[in-house]
N, C-alpha and C positions, 0 to 999 in steps of 0.2 A: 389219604390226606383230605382234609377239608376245610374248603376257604373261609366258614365262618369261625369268628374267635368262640373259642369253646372254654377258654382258660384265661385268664389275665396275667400281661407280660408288662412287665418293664421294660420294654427291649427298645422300643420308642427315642428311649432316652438314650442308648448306652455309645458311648465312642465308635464301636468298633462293627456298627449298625452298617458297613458301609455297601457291599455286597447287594443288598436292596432294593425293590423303589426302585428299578427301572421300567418304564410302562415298552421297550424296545423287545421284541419277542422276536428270535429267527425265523424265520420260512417253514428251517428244516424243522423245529420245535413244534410247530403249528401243526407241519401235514400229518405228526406221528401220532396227533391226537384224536383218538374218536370215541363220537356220543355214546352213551349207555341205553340202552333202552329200558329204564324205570318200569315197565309193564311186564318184561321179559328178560326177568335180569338172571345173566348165569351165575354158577356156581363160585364163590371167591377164589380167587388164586391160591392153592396151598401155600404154608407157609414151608422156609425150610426145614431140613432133618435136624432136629437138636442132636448135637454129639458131646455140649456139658456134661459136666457130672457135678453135680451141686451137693455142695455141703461143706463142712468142717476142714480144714485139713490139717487142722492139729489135733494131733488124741489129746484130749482129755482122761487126765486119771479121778477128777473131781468134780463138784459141781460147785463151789463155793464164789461167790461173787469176785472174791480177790485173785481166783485162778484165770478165769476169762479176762479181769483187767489186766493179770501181768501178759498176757498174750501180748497187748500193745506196747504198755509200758514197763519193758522186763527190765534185766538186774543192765546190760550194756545201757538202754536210754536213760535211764534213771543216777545209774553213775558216772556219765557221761553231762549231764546237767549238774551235779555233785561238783564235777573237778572244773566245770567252765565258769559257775556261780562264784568258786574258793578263786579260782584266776582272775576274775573280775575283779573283785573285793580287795583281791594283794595289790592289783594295780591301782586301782583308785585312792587306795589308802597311801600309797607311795608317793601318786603323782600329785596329790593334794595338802597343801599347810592345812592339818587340820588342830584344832584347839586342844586342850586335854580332857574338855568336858563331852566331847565330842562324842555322842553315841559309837560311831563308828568305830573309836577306840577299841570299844569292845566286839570289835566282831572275831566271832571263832568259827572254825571250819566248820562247813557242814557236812554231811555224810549222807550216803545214800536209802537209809533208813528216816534221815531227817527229813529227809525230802520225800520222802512216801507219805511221813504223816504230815509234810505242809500239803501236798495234794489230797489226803484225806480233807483238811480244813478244809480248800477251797472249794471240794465236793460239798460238802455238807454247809456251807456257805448258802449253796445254790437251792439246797432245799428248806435252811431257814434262814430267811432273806430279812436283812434291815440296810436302811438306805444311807447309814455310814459304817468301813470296816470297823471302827473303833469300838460301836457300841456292842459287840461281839462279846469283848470282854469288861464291860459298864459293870460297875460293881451295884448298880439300880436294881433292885428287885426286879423291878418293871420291866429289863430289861436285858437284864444278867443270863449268859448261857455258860454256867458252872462246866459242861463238859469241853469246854474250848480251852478252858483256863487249864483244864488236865494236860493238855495234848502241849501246849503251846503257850509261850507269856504272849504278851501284844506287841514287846517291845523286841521279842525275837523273831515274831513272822512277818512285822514290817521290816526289819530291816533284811532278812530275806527275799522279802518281796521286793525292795531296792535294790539288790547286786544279785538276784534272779536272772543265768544269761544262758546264749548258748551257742554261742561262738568263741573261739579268739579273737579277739577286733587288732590283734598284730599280723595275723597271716591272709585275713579277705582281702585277697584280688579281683578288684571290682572288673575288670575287663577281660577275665578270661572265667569268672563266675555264670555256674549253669541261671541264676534267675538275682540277677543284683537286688534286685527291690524285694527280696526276700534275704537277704544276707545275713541280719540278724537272728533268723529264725529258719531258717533253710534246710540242716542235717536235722533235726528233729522233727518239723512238717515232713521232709521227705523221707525219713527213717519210717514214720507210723504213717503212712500214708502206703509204702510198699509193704506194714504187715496190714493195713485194711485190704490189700490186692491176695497178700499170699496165705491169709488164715481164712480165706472164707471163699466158694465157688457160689456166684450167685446162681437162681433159678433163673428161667428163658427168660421172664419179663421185667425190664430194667428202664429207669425214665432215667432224662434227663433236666435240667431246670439251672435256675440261679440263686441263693442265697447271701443275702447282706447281713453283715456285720456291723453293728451303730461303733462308728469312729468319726469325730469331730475333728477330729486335731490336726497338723499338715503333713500332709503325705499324698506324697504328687498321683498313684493310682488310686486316691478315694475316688469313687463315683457317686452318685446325684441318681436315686429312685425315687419319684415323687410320689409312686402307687406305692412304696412297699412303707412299711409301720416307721423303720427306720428315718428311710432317706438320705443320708448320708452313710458312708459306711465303705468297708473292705468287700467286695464282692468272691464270694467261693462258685464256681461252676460244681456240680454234684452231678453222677450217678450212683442210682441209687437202686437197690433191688423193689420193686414194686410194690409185692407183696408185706416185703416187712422195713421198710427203710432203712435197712444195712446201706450204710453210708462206704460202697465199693472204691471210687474212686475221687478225684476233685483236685483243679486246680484252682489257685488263686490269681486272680487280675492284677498284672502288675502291668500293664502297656504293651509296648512293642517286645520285650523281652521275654514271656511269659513262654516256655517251651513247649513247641507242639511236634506232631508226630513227624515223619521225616519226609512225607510228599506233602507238604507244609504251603511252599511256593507256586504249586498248581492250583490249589483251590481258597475261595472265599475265606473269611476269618471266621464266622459260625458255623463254617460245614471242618475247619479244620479244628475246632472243641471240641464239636463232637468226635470227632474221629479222633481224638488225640486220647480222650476220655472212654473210648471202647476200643483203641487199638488193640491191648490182649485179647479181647472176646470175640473177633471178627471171625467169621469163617466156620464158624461151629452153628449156625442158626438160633442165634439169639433176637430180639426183637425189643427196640427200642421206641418209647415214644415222649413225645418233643412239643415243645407249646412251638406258636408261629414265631418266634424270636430266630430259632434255628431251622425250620423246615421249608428246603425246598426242594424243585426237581434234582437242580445237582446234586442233591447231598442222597434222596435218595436212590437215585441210579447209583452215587458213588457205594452205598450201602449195600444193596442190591448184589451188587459185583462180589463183594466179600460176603456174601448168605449170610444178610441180615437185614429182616422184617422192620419198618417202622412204619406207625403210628404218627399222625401231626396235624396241628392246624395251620392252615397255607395264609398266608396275605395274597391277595388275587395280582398284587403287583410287582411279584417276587419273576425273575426271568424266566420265562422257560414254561410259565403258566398260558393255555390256550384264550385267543381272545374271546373266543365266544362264552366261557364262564363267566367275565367279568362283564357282559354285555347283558347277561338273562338276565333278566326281570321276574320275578320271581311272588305267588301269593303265598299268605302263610298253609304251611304244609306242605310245598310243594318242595321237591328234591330235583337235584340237576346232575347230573356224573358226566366224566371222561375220563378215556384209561388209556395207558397207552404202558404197552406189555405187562409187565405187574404192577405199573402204579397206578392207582386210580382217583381221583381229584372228584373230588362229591361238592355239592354247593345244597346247604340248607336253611327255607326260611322259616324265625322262630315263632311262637306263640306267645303272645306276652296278653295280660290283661283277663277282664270278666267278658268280655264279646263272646260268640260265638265259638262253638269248642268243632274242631276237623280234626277227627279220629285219624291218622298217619302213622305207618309204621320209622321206628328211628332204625335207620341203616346202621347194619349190624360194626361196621369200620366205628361210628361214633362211641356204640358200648363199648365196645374194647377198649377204645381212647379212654372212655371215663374211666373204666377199669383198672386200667393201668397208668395213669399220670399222674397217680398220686405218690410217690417213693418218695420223693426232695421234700415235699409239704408235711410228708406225714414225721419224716427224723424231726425237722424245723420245729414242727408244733412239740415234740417232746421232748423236745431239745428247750425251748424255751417255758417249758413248768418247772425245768430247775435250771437257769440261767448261773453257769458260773463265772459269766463276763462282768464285769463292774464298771458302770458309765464313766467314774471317776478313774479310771487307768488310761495314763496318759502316752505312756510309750507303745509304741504298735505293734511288736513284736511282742508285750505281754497280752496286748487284747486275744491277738493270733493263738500262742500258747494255751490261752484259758479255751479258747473254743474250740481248739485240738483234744487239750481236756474233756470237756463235756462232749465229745464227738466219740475219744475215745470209751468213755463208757458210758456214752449211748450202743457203740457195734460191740461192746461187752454185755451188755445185757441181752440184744438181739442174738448172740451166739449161746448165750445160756437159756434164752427160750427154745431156741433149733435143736438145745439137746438134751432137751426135755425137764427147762426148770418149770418153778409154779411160782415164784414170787411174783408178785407186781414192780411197776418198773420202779416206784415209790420204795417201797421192801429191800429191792435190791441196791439202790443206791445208799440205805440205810446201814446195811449190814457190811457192806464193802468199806465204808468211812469206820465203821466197828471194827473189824478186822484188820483194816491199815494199820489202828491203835495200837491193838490188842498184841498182834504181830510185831510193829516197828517201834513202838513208843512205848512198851511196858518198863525199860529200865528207867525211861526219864519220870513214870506215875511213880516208880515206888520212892524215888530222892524229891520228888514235890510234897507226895503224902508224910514226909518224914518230919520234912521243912513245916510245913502245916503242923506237924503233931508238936513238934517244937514251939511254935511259937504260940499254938491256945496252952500248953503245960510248963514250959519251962519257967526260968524265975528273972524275969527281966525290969531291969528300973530304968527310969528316964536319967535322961545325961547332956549338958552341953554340948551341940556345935562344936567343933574345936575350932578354933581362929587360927586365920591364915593372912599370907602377907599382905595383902589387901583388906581385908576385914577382921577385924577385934572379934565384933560380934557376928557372924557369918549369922542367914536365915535363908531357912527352904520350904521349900511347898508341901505342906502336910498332907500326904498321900490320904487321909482320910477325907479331910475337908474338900479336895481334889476331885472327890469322886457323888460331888453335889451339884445341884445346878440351879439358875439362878433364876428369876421372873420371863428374863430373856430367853430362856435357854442353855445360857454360858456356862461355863464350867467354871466353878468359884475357885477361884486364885488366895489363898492363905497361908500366910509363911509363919513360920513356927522354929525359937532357938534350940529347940529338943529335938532329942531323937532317940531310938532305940539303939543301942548299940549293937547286940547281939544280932535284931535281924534287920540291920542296916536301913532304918527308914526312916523319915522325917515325921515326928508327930508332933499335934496340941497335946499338953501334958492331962488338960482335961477338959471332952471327957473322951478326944482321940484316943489316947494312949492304953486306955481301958476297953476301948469297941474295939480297937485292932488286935489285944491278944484275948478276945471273948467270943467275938465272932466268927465262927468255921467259914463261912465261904466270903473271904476276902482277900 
């Protein structure tokens, strides 16, 4: 361990900081501590025996992007979101006077094919990114992505994305529920959260850390990071495999309810995350390391005991830390240690500036540390070059879901590199949204390409409105016109007494009515 910050924490800020910050150090803590001698320094402590066995633990008969996704998201989670979205939808349409104009009239069941290619969209959302869903399918050159319109109208993966659930909201029992403030989202976070545990045995070296989620909206376990990019937001606790940030385990911050391992009531709230977050892997000699948010003497004596190695940076005012570390005075380059049986507390001062250069060996405890604290940081950063969260999603159980998403095939791709792919992580997010298609949505290309062949060949003429009891002359928004915009910005509103008959659409007779059966991609 070592007392200076090597790493930046948010930890400063968080609720549940509480364990901390006591400058009262026992007696018995103080005597077990003794100085190192910097001049004559022994050998490190060995680490434990590894007894993991890392790797896969699913065969593999292929290599293809969409086999390592279904890993996560197989044929039960996927139809199990299929029948909860169709429950949602029946009841809302029941429970609501809705009008007859009413889009939701039209809502028809979804299936679990359907739902493959709406998560193909929101993958490839994430890698071509525009700052509203709508202009997805903008009939604007400028703007226009023809291959969305294959997969999916606009008008049926927003409303989708409206009755998108994954509960019964008639049978949650909030007082005997394993984690209430995840209720809306709960069998599905926890479904893919035990195959990130059971499809993959990480290697020895595993971090710990915190990742935030940008959530504005109310919800009583948002938290408040002022160092991270976000700052507001849902907070995920991660471990993470070191090496390749295989995102292993992770809980979500919901308060006092948030479940941890079962000797839960004997220790501190950061020493029981971690532990709750490595409970599988205890005892095999795995090695864990930790910024100063979570690392102290308790946690790692408690670690220790179950043969496992960590790595951390210490606050000097964490309990249980000797007073004479936090008393040395120290110039730049020099090193301070105390050990006390295998744990050992270093104190180091840094070098900053064009002054004077003091050649210093870095104690070998700090390589390591940099070596391995990077697993949470490194999923994060490739997790956010294709973001499939949208600032504008307002319920927090769809935020949650999308970042399950891109989590899930982030630890899809990290499993198809361990087994020997060559894509890039770009390539393969490419081809997996290809294959969703090509796989789940080819009966719906070949009745669009139909519809299309029809309406640039067929022989269609303009026709009246028909009037209804309220209006003589009815008028609608000509789908052409519609898809213009104005000095503003705005999308020009033009209503128009024609229309196509045949392919049911509102047009100007001219010169709408002739660009919509002449133009292919409209």
């Amino acid at each position: 361990m070592d007392s200076e910050e090597y790493s930046e924490s948010d930890s400063s800020y968080e609720d549940i900081s509480d364990e901390s910050d006591s400058d009262e150090d026992t007696l018995d803590a103080a005597r077990n501590w003794c100085k190192i001698d910097q001049e004559n320094l022994l050998p490190p402590p060995p680490r434990f025996p590894f007894s993991g066995n890392p790797g896969l633990n699913t065969r593999m008969d292929g290599s293809s992007p969409i086999e390592f996704f279904c890993i996560f998201f197989d044929d039960d989670i996927v139809g199990y979101i299929a029948s909860e979205t169709n429950r949602y939808a029946e009841d809302f349409i029941e429970k609501n006077d809705l009008t007859p104009s009413s889009r939701v009239q039209k809502w028809k069941d979804v299936d679990s094919s359907e739902i493959r290619v709406f998560l193909g969209i929101i993958i490839l959302q994430g890698i071509v990114q525009k700052p509203f869903q709508k202009w997805y399918w903008s009939q604007r050159p400028l703007l226009s992505t023809p291959y969305l319109k294959q997969l999916m109208s606009e008008k049926r993966f927003s409303i989708i994305m409206k009755f998108l659930h994954f509960t019964n909201n008639e049978t949650i029992e909030f007082e005997t529920h394993p984690q209430p403030g995840l209720r809306k989202i709960y069998k599905v976070y926890d479904a893919i959260n035990r195959k990130f545990k059971s499809s993959y045995v990480p290697e020895r070296d595993v971090s710990v850390d915190e990742s935030l989620l940008l959530y504005k909206g109310r919800l009583g376990c948002k938290q408040y990071l002022p160092k991270k990019r976000a700052r507001f937001g849902i907070k995920f606790y991660q471990l993470c495999e070191s090496s390749s940030g295989y995102i292993w385990n992770r809980l979500i911050y919901t308060g006092k309810d948030m479940p941890l391992w079962n000797e839960s009531p004997k220790y501190k709230s950061t020493t029981n995350i971690v532990m709750t977050l490595l409970e599988d892997l205890l005892d095999k000699g795995y090695c864990v390391t930790l910024d100063n948010f979570y690392t102290s003497p308790e946690l790692a004596e408690l670690l220790l005991s179950h043969r496992t190695d960590v790595y951390g940076t210490l606050r000097p005012n964490r309990i249980g830390v000797p007073e004479e570390i936090k008393k040395e005075t120290l110039k730049k380059g020099d090193i301070v240690g105390f050990q006390k049986g295998k744990i050992c507390d270093k104190k180091r001062k840094k070098t900053h500036g064009k002054s004077e250069r003091i050649v210093s060996k870095k104690p070998q405890a700090i390589i390591d540390y940099n070596l391995t604290m990077g697993g949470v940081d490194k999923a994060d950063q490739c997790l956010s070059y294709y973001p499939t969260v949208r600032n504008q999603q307002k319920k927090y159980y769809l935020k949650i879901f999308r970042q399950i998403l891109n989590q899930s095939v982030w630890n899809s791709f990290v499993l198809y590199k361990k087994n020997g792919g060559t894509m890039s992580h770009l390539d393969f997010r490419l081809q997996l949204v290809e294959e969703l298609a090509k796989i789940y949505g080819e009966s719906k290309h070949s009745s669009q390409n139909t519809t299309s062949s029809d309406r640039l060949t067929g022989r269609q003429f303009p026709s009246h409105i028909q009037p209804t009891q309220k209006k003589k002359a009815p008028t609608k928004i000509c789908i052409v016109c519609s898809q213009k915009f104005n000095e503003k910005g705005q999308r020009v509103r033009k209503e128009s007494r024609y229309q196509c008959a045949q392919c049911n659409v509102t047009l100007c007779v001219t010169p709408c009515f002739e660009k919509y059966h002449t133009v292919e991609n409209f």
